[in-house]
N, C-alpha and C positions, 0 to 999 in steps of 0.2 A: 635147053641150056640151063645148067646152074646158075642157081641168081644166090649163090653163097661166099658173099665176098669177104676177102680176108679180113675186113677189121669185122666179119662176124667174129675172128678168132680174138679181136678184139672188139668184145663185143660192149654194149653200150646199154646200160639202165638207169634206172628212175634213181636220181639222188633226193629225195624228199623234202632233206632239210633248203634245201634253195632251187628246187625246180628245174634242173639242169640234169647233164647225161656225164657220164665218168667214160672215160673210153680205158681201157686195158690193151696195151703193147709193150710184148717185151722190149721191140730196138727203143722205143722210146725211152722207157722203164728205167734200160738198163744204162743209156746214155745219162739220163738227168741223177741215177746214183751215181754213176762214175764224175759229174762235177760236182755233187755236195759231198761226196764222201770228205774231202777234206775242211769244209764247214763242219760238217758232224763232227770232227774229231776235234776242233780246235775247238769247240762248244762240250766236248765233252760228253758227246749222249752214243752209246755206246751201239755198236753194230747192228743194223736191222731197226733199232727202235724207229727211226724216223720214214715214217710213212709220206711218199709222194702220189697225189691223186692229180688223175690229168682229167681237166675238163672240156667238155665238145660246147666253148662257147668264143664266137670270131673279138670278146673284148679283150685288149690290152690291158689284161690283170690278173693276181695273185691275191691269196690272204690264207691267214693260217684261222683252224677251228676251235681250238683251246689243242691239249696235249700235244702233241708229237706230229700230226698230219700237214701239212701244204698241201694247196690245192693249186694247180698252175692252169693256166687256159691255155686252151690252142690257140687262141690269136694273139696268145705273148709269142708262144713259143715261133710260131710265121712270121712275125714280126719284128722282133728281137732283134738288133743287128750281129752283134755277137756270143760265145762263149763265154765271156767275162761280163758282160752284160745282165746275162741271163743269172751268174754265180750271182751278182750282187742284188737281184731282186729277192734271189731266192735267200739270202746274206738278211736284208730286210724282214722280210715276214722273218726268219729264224729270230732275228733282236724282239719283235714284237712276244713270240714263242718264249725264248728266254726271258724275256722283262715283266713276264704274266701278265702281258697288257690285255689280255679276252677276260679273265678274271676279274682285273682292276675295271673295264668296263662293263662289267656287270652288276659288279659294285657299285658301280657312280651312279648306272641308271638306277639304283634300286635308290642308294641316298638323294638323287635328284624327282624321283617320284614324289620321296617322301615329302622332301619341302618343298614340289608342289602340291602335294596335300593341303601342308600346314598354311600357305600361302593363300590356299583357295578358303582353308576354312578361314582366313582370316576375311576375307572379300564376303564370305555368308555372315560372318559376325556384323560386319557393318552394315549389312542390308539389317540384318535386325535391328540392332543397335539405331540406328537410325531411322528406321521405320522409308526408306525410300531406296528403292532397288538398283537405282543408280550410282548410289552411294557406293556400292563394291563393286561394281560393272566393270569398272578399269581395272581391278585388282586381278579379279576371276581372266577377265581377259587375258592380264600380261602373265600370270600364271606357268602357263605352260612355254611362251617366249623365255623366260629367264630358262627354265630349266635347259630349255633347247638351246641355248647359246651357252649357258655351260659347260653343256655336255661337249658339245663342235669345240670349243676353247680346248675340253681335255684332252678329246682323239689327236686335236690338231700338236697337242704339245709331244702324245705317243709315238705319234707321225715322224716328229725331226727325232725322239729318240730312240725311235726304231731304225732310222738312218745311222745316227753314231754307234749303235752296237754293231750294226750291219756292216758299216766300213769296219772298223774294231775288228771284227769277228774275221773279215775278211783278211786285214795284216797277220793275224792270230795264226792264220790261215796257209800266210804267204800265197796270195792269189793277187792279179791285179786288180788294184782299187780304182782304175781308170774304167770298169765297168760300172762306177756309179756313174760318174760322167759321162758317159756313154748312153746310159739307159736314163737321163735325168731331161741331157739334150734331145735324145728323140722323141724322150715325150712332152718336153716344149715346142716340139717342130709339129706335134699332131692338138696340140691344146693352147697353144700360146694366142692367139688371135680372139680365142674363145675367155680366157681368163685373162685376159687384159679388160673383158666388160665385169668380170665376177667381185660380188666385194667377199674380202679374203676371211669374213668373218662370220659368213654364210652355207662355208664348205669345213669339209669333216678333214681335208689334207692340208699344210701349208702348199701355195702356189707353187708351182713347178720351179719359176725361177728364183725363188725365196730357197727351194733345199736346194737346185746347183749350187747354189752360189757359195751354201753352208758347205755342200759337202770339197767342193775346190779348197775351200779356207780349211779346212778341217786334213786336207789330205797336201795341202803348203807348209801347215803347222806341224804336224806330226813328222814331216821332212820322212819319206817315206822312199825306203832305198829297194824296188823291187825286182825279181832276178826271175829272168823269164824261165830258167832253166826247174825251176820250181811250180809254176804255173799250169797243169791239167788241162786248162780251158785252153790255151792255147794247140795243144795236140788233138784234143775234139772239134775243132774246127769243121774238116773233113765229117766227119759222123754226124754232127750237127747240121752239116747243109743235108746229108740225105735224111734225115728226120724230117726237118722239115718239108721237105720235098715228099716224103711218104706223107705228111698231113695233110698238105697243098692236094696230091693227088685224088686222096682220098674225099676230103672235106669238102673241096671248091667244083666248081661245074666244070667240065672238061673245057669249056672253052675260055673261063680263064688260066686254069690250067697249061693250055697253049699260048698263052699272052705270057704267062710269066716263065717256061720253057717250049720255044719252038724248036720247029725240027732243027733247024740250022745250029742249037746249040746241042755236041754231042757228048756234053759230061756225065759222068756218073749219075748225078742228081738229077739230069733233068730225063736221061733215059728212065730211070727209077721215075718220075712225076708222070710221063707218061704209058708208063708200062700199067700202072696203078688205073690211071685213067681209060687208056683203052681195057681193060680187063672189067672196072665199073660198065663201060657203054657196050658192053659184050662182042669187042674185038679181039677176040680171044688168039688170033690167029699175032697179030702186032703185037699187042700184050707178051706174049712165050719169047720173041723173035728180041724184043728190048730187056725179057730178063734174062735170055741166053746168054748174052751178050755180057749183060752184067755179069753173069759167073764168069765169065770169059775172063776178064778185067778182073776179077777180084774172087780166087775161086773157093776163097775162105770164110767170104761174107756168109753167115748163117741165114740172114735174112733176105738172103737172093734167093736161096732154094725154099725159104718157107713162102716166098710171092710164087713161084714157081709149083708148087705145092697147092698151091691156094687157085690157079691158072688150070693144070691138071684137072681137079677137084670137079670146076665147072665144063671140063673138056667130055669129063666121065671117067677120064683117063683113071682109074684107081688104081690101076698097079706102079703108074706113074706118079702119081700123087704121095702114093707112101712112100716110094723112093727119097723124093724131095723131101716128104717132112723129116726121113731118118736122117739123113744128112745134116737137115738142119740143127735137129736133135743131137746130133755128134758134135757139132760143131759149137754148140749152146751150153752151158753152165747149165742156167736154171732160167727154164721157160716153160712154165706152167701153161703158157697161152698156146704154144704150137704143142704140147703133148694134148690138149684138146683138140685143137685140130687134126691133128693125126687119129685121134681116138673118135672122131666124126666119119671121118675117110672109112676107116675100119668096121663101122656099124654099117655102111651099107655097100661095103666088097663081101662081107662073111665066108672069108677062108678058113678054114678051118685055123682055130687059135685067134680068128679075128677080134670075137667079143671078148676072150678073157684079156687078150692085152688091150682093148681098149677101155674095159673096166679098170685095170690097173693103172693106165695113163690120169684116165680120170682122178683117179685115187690120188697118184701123186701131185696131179696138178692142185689138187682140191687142200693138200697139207698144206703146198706154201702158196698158194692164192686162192682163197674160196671164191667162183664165179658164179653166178646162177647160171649162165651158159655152160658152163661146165657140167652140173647137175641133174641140167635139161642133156645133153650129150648122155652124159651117165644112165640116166633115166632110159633115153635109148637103146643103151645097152642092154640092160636088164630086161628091158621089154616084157612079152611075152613067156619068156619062161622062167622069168623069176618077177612073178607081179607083188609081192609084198616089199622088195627092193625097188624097183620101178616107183611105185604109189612112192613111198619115203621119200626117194632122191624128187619126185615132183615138187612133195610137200616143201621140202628144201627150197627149188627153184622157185617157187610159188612166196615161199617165205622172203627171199630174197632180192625178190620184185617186188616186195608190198602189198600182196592179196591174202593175206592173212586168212580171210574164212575158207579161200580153195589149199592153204596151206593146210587148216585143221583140217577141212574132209580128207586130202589123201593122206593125211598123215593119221587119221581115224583107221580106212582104209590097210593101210602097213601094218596096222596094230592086229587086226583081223587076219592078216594074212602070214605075218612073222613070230614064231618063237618069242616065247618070253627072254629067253636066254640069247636073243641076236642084238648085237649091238644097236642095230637100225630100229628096233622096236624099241628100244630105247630111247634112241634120239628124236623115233617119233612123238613117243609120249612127249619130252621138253617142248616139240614143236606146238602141242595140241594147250600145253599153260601158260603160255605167252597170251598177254594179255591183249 
């Protein structure tokens, strides 16, 4: 049995800078642009710039990394109770984005180190000065307290004014600003009990009911006249339950999987949660039968035939599998993640034409999203009869993942075995001076 399950196509690596896993999907991808797209434009930052990263972590949270990026969790996204919800966290982190609040704090720590430097050398002076080492003990102590409560004073102050841009940004916007309130309340229903013991002077946020209560008064004040017929979030609704439902499937253990859709409900979404699940626990037979089904209901969904595709795959089915991915591919704009999956299928049917189109899929997928699963695919490809391509596209994957010395050997390797004049010996060389 295939053990190659579809969120291979959304496949998962090492984010380094915070220890966590990025997952890559297009339904996801392209639902969470279809609600910021009109944040972006009311912020002004022009098509494509703004990069959404989805991370494989069960917390309820968000934060942007300086430039352009968001990073969203999966347990917001599970969570979340609605579309408008979800616009205004994502409305938040953008005000933080725009107000260069990653900048400005990195600023403060560097001027709050400093004067706990000068602070500390003042506590050294007075042990000298007075010949008794007690004498600055208190000083040296409280030291690094001042700074640390400083610092929490400033986040906390970024905090509420990443909220007022956020709402801002969202009128700007014309979106509903009832999704602060939304996402403000449920996260007082999951922390309130716990921060009623916290002193508020302690943490890096204002208290949960400190920003409802701002952003209510803030959105009374502004006398806020808004027209559903304008509103995006509201027609995603529908695509956002089965998002969800494809993470639920995918993420959580099949048996709570069945807790949160049993059989007896038979929506879209929860046949989708369990199609996902039986196909993970290698019911491959139930799995087909509940995304049949879904084509059935919805025979334009692109993302029915790529579960379907991904179902085949582990069946062995491969003349069936390609079926499904082309489909899917028709039906899809730009999905870099199923032309790699289809470009997998194709490395080990080998019909004649098999390897050159799925070197090409690779290619394109690799323009608008570079994955190392991609790379590795690619690599695939090339295999055996072109081993100086092969070794390259490794060095790639290898690069990609953070192994850096297996990145320079095969990318050594390429060098040895490619044309001066090939692009890929090229690329190797850059792979091999990275430090």
């Amino acid at each position: 049995m295939r053990k190659i399950f579809a969120f291979l196509l959304a496949v998962m690596f090492a984010l380094p800078s915070f220890a966590a896993s990025q997952i890559n999907d297009t339904e996801t991808e392209k639902l969470l642009s279809e609600l910021i797209a009109p944040l972006a434009k009311a912020a002004s930052i022009p098509d494509g710039r703004l990069k959404i990263h989805i991370v494989d972590d069960d917390d309820f949270n968000a934060f942007v990394s300086g430039g352009e990026d968001v990073y969203i969790y999966t347990g917001l996204l599970k969570q979340i109770k609605s579309t408008s919800a979800l616009q205004a966290v994502i409305a938040h982190e953008m005000g933080h984005m725009l107000g260069g609040h990653m900048t400005q704090i990195a600023d403060r720590m560097s001027a709050e180190m400093k004067r706990t430097m000068l602070i500390q050398a003042l506590g050294i002076g007075l042990m000298v000065a007075g010949g008794n080492p007690s004498l600055g003990a208190g000083v040296l102590a409280g030291s690094s307290g001042v700074a640390q409560q400083s610092l929490l004073a400033f986040t906390r102050d970024e905090e509420r004014i990443a909220d007022s841009m956020g709402l801002d940004l969202m009128i700007s916007a014309k979106q509903n600003t009832d999704g602060f309130v939304t996402v403000f309340e449920q996260m007082q229903e999951q922390t309130g009990v716990m921060e009623a013991k916290i002193n508020p002077n302690r943490i890096n946020h204002p208290l949960t009911a400190e920003r409802l209560n701002n952003i209510k008064a803030q959105i009374k004040q502004k006398n806020i006249k808004y027209n559903q017929s304008n509103n995006i979030a509201s027609s995603k609704s529908g695509e956002y339950e089965l998002v969800r439902a494809k993470l639920i499937g995918y993420l959580d253990t099949p048996k709570y999987v069945l807790e949160k859709y049993p059989y007896v409900d038979k929506s879209d979404k929860a046949l989708y949660a369990r199609a996902i699940a039986n196909m993970r626990n290698g019911n491959l037979d139930a799995a087909k039968m509940g995304t049949q089904t879904l084509i059935a209901r919805q025979p334009d969904n692109p993302f029915f035939y790529e579960l379907l595709g991904d179902i085949e795959y582990q069946f062995g089915h491969y003349d069936d599998s390609v079926t499904a991915y082309e489909k899917s591919l028709s039906l899809s704009k730009n999905a870099p993640q199923i032309q790699t999956a289809l470009a997998l299928v194709l490395t080990e049917r080998r019909k004649p034409n098999d390897i050159q189109r799925a070197i090409e899929l690779c290619k394109s997928s690799l323009l608008n999203e570079p994955t190392a699963f991609t790379y590795w695919v690619l690599a695939r490809a090339y295999g055996e009869e072109d081993t100086g391509r092969n070794a390259w596209a490794m060095a790639e994957y290898y690069h990609m993942i953070g192994k850096k010395d297996k990145a320079k050997k095969y990318a050594k390797t390429a060098q040895k075995r490619l044309k001066k004049t090939d692009p890929e010996y090229i690329k190797a060389g850059d792979l091999m001076q990275i430090k």
